[in-house]
C-alpha positions, 0 to 999 in steps of 0.5 A, spaced: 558 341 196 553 345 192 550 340 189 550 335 195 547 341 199 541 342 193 539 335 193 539 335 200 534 340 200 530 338 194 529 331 197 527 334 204 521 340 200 519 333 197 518 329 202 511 329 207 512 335 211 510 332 218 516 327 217 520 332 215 525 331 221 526 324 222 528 324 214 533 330 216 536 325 221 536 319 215 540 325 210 545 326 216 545 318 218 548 316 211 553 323 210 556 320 217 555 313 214 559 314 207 564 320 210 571 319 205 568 314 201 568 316 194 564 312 186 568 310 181 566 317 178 571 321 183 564 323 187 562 323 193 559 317 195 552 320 198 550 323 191 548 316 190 543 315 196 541 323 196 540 321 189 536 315 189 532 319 195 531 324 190 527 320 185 523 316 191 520 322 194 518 325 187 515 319 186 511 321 191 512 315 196 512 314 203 517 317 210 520 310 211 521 308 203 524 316 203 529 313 208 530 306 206 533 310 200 537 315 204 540 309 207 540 302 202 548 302 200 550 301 207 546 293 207 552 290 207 554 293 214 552 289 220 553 295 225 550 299 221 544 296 220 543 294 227 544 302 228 538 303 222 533 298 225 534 301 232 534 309 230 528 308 224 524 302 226 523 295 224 520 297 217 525 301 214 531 295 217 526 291 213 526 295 205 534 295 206 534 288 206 529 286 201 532 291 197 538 288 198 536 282 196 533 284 190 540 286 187 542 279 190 537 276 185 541 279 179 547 277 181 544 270 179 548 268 172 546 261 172 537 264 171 535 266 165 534 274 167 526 274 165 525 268 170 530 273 174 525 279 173 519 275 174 521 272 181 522 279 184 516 281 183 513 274 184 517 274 191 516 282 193 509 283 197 510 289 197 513 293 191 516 299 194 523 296 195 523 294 188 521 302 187 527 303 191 532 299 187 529 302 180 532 309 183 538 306 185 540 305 178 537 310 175 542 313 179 548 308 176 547 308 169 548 316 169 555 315 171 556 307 167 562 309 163 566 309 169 565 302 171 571 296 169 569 293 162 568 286 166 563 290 171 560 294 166 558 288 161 554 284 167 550 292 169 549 293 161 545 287 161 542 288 168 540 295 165 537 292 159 533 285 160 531 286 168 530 294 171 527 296 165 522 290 164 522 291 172 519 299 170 515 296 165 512 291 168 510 297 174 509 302 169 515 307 171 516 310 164 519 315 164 524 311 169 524 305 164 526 310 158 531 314 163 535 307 164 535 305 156 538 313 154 543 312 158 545 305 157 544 304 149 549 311 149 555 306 152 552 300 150 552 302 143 555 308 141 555 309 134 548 306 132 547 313 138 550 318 135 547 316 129 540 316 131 541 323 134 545 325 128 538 323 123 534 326 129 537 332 129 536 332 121 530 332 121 528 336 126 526 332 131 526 335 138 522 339 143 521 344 140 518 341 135 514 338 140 511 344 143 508 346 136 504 341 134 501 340 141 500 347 140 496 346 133 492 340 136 491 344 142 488 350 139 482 347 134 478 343 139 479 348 145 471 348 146 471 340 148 474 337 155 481 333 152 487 331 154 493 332 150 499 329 151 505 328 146 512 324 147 518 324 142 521 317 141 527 314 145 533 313 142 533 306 145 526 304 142 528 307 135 534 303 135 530 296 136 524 298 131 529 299 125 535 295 128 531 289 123 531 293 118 538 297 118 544 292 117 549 298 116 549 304 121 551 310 117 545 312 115 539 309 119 532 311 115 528 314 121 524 317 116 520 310 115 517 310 123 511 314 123 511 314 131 518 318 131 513 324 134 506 321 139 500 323 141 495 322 145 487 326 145 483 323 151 476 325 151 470 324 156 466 320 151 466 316 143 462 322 140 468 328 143 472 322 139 470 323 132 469 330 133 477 331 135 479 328 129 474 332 124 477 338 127 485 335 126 483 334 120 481 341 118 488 343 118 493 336 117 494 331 112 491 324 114 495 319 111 489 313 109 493 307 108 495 307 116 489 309 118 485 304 122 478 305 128 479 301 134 473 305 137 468 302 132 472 295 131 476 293 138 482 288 138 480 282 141 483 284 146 478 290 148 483 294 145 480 301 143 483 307 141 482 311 134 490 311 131 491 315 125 497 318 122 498 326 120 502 331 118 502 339 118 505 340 112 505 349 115 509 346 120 513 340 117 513 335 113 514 330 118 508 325 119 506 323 127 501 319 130 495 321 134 492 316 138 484 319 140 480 316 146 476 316 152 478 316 159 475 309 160 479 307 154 485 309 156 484 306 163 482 300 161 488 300 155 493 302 161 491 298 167 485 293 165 484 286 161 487 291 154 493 293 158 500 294 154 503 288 160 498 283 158 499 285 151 507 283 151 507 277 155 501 275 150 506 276 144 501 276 140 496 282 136 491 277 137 491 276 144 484 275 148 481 279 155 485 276 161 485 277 168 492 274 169 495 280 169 488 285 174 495 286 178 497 292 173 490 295 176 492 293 182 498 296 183 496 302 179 491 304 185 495 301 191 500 307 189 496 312 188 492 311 194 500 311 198 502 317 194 494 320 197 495 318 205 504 319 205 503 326 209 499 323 215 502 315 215 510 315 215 510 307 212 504 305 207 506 298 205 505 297 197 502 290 198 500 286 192 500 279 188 504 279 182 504 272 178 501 270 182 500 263 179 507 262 179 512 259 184 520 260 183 524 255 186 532 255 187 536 249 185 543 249 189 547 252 186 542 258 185 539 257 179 532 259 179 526 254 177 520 257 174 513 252 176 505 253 177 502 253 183 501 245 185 507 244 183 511 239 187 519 237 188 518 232 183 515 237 177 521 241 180 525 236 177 522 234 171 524 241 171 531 241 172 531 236 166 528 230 164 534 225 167 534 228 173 525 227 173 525 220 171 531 217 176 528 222 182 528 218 188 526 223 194 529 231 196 532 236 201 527 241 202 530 248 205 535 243 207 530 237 211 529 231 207 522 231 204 518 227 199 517 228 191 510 230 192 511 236 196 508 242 193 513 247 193 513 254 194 517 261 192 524 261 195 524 254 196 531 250 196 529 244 192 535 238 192 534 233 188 536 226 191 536 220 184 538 214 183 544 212 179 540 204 175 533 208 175 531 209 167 524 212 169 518 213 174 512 207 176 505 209 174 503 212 181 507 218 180 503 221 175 499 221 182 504 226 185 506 230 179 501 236 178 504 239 171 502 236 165 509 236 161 511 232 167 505 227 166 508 227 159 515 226 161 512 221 166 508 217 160 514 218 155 519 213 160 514 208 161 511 207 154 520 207 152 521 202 158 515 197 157 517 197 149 525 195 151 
């Protein structure tokens, strides 16, 4: 009971003071709500929902997100719900559901889970009950080994391949590192306790940490920078080596010069170069991985100086040092140069794009969120994400990934060429409707065919609006007027 009355107390000192009460009265709501209900772990059920709060509110988000996490685990109970939109409001009733349906949407064994991952953030206007999942299992994954080994397969993979992505795509690092830590020690045990082992060898800890961005630190006191430093995920260690490594006993952690990062953040090019000169005065600077971003940019816009030293006085170990501006950094976070597009491009050659502005957006929505929360109890986080895509359902649940303008006859082509090329009308949302009816996100699309039909006539190249459907299309006439 400690514990819970600590937590209880800490999401309170971190929630907006005005709304002090009415978070208060939510604490009680849910103690009442889960009274007698325990977790697998044995522990009481509301150290969940007093946990997922917890993080929410450190987050900095608003009264009615705070509440939201309070209260989501009771989304199942009608009553309950009823009583929540009655008491708290229309707008947390609304981020209980939607939270609810984005644990539905992992449910969805039949989609592949990137398609499932991009669809809730396509479908989710307003992230905050994306935030509010995130924190949800965050909380899990501490006690995962006391789930059934059936359950626990289904979670692991969730953990993996939809909220961390999820946390990378919206740029909760450090929660995306927390899952992954948590998840890879049950998921892969030995390859863990071999990984912390070598670390361990090596050194490799916070301490370790602290005194080389103690040194960084003090020889360029004189010029305005910022120094930030991080030690490896186990998890991200594990992939980097796991193309290289076939026997687990002896990982050569050695070969990755990242194991230890920093980042200098200066305010212009010149202060920059000067940082690396007074680096240099007391580190080994290894050439050969040297490599100046600043003066040759990725062709992406991609800017930054990534070198690789070691301070042979405090340990032979070498790290990487990252030295850029502000406006780099802000540019290689959030802008045209951003990790997101960079990954979805899969490609070290990739070009500036606008396709993902969103990052930039979401970033500046939540830091103006986090700015008003004290005087304004729901601020929703409104943004577009994937915008040019639509993702639409079959019957049987699985989901469909389109482009805007698509309409129900791509969808079938996209189902599979057969059910394309047969298609003769569909059920949209239930309701016959036509194959050129454009489709958007969420809809349920029922593919009406014809068992004797081998291929379209011409005029549906009018009704289609993706060009691999044109090509399908092209493809059955050219095979039809060949027979």
């Amino acid at each position: 009971m400690d514990n819970i009355d600590n937590i209880k107390k800490e999401v309170l000192a971190n929630s907006p003071e005005n709304f002090s009460s009415l978070v208060n009265d939510a604490i009680a709501f849910a103690q009442e709500s889960h009274k007698g209900e325990s977790r697998k772990s044995g522990e009481d059920f509301i150290i969940h929902p007093l946990n997922t709060a917890l993080t929410v509110s450190r987050i900095g988000l608003d009264t009615d997100t705070i509440i939201a996490s309070l209260l989501h685990s009771l989304a199942h109970k009608e009553d309950k719900m009823e009583d929540i939109k009655q008491i708290f409001g229309e707008d947390v009733y609304n981020l209980i559901r939607q939270t609810r349906k984005i644990h539905d949407a992992t449910k969805n064994s039949k989609t592949p889970d990137e398609v499932i991952t991009k669809y809730i953030l396509n479908r989710s206007k307003d992230i905050r009950p994306i935030i509010i999942k995130l924190a949800s299992a965050l909380h899990n994954v501490q006690t995962i080994e006391h789930l059934p080994n059936e359950e626990l397969k289904d979670t692991l993979r969730k953990i993996f391949n939809i909220y961390a992505n999820l946390a990378e795509y919206l740029n909760f690092n450090t929660i995306k590192k927390e899952l992954e830590e948590h998840a890879f020690k049950v998921y892969q045990p030995l390859e863990y306790e071999s990984i912390t082992e070598k670390m361990k060898s090596l050194n490799i800890n916070d301490e370790l940490l602290n005194k080389y961005r103690e040194i960084i630190t003090t020889q360029v006191t004189d010029i305005p920078v910022k120094v930030d430093g991080r030690i490896k995920g186990k998890y991200s260690i594990y992939n980097k080596l796991k193309k290289y490594e076939k026997e687990w006993k002896d990982p050569n952690i050695g070969s990755i010069t990242d194991m230890i990062a920093f980042r200098v953040i200066t305010k212009t090019i010149d202060d920059c170069f000067l940082v690396l000169e007074r680096i240099m005065d007391n580190a080994e600077l290894n050439t050969e991985l040297f490599v100046d971003y600043i003066s040759n940019p990725k062709p992406n816009g991609y800017q930054a100086i990534h070198s690789v030293i070691k301070f042979p006085q405090i340990a032979d170990l070498e790290f990487e040092v990252q030295i850029l501006t502000e406006v780099m950094h802000y540019t290689n976070t959030y802008g045209k140069a951003s990790h997101i597009a960079y990954k979805a491009s899969q490609s070290r050659f990739a070009q500036p794009t606008d396709v993902y502005s969103w990052v930039e957006d979401v970033h500046n929505k939540i830091e103006s969120h986090i700015s008003r929360r004290e005087f304004e109890r729901s601020i929703p986080i409104e943004c577009n994400i994937f915008e040019n895509e639509v993702y639409a359902f079959t019957p049987k649940g699985e989901i469909i990934l389109l482009s805007n303008g698509d309409t129900a006859l791509d969808f079938a082509f996209k189902v599979h060429t057969q059910v394309g090329d047969s298609a003769i009308g569909a059920k949209i949302n239930g309701i016959a409707g036509k194959l050129d009816t454009v489709l958007k996100t969420d809809d349920v699309v029922e593919i009406k065919t014809q068992k004797d039909k081998k291929c379209q006539n011409e005029s549906a190249l009018k009704i289609v609006n993706s060009s691999s459907s044109r090509t399908k299309i092209l493809q059955g006439l050219c095979k039809k007027n060949r027979n």
